[in-house]
Backbone bond lengths (Angstrom), bond angles and torsions (degrees), N, CA, C in turn:
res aa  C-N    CA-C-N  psi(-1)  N-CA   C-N-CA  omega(-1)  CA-C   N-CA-C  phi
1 X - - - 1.434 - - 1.529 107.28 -
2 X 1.116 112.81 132.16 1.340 115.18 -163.43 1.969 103.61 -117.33
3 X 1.862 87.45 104.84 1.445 110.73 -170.47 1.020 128.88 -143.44
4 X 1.387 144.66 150.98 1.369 150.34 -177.75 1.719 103.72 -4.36
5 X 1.667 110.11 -70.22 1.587 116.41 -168.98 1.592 101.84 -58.70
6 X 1.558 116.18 -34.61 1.428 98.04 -174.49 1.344 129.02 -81.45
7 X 1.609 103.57 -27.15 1.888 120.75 173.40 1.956 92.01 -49.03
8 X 1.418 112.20 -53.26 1.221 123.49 -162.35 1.938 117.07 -47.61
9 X 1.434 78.61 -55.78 1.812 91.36 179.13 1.386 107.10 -85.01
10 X 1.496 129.72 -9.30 1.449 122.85 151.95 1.593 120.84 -62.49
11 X 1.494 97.40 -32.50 1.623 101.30 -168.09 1.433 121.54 -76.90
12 X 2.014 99.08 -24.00 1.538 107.92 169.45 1.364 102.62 -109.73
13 X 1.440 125.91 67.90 1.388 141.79 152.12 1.746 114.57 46.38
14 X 1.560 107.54 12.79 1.086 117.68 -172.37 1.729 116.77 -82.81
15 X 2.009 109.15 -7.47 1.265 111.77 -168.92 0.887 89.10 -169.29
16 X 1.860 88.45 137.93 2.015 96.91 -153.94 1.662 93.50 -108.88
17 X 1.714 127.58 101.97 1.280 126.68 -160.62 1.658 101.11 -70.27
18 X 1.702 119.17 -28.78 1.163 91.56 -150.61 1.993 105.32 -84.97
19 X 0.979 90.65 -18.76 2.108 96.02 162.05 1.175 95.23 -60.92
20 X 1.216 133.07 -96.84 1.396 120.14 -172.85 1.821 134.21 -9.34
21 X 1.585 84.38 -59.31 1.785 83.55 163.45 1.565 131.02 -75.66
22 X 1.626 98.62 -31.71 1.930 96.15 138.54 0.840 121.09 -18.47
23 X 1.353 113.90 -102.23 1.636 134.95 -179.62 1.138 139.93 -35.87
24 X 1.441 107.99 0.78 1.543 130.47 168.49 0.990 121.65 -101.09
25 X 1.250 147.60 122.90 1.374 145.37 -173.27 1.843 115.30 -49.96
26 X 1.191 96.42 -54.55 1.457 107.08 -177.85 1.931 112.49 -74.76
27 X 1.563 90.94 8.52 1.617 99.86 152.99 2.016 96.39 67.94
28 X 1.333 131.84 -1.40 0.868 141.89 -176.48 2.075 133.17 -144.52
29 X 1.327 89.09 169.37 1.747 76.81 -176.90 1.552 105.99 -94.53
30 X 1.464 111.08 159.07 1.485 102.98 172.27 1.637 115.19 -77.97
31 X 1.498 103.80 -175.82 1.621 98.46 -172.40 1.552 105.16 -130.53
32 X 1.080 119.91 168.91 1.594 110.56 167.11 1.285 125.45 -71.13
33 X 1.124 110.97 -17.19 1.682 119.32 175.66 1.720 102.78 -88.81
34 X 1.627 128.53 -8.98 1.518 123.37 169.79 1.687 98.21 -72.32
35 X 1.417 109.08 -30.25 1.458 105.24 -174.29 1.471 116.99 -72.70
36 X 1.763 101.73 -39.45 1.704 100.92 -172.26 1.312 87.45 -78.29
37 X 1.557 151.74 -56.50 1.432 124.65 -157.86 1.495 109.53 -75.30
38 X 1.603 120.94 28.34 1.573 117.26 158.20 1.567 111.05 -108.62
39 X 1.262 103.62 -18.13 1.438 109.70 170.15 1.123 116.41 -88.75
40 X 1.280 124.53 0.16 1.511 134.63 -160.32 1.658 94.80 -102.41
41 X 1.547 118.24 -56.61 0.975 118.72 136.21 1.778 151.44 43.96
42 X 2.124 67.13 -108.29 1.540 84.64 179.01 1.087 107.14 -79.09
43 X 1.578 134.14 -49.57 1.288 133.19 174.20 1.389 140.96 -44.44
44 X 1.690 106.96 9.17 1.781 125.76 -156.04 2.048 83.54 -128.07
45 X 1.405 88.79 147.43 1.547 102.28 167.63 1.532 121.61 -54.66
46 X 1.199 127.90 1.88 1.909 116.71 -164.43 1.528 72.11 -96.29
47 X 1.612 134.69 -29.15 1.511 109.55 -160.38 1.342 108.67 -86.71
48 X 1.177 118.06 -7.29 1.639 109.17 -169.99 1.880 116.57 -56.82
49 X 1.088 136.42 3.41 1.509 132.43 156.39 1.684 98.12 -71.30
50 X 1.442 128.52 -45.32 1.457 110.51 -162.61 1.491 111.18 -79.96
51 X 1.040 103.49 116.20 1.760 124.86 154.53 1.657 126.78 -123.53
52 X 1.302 106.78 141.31 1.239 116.58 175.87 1.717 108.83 73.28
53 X 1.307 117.90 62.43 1.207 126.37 -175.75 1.282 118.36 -135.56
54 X 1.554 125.83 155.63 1.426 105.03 168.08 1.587 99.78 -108.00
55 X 0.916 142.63 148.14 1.613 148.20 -179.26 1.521 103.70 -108.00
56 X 1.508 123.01 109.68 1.165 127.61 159.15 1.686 120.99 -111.34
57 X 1.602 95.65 121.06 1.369 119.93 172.57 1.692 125.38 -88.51
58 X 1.428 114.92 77.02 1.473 111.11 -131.29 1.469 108.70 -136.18
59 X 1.777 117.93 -13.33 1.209 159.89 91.00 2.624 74.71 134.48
60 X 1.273 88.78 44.96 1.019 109.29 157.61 1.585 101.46 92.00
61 X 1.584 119.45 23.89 1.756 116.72 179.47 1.570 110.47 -61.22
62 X 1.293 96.39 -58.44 1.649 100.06 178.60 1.298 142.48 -63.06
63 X 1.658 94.04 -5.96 1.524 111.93 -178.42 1.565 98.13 -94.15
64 X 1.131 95.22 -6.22 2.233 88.02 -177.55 1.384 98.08 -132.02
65 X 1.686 111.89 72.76 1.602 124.65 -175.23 1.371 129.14 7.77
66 X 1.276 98.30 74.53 1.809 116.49 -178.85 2.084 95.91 0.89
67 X 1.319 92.69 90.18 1.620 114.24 169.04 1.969 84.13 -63.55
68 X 1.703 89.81 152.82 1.302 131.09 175.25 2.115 100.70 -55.14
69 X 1.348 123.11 119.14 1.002 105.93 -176.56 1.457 110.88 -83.74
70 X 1.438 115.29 -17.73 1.699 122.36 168.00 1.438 110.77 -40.05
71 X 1.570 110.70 -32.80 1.375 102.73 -155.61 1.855 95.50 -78.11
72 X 1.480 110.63 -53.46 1.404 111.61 163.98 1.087 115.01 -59.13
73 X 1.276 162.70 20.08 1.482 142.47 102.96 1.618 123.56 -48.35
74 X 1.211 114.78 -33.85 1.611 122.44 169.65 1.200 128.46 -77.73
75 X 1.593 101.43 -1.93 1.404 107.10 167.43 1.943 120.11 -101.21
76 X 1.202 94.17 36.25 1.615 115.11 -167.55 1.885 83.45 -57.52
């Protein structure tokens, strides 16, 4: 998720964004607004069939076995 703490620890070389956005399928970080338009979403009538789900907004991390995030820090 690409936010204040992470711009931050990118900016002091502590987190290497562009591996990270590698390592994501969707080639990018998510945003806070990927989160509100999933909550936006759920809270609107087209969702009312889904129940009992978990909804991941993840812009495909978890689908490509949550890689080691050490390793995307070493890719500073």
């Amino acid at each position: 998720m690409e936010t204040g703490l992470v711009a931050s620890l990118a900016a002091a070389g502590r987190l290497g964004l562009a591996a990270l956005r590698s390592r994501t399928p969707l080639s990018r970080l998510g945003s806070p607004g990927d989160i509100a338009d999933l909550a936006l979403f759920l809270a609107s009538d087209v969702s009312a069939g889904i129940t009992g789900q978990v909804m991941v907004s993840d812009g495909g991390w978890s689908a490509d076995g949550f890689g080691v995030i050490a390793s995307a820090a070493a890719g500073r």
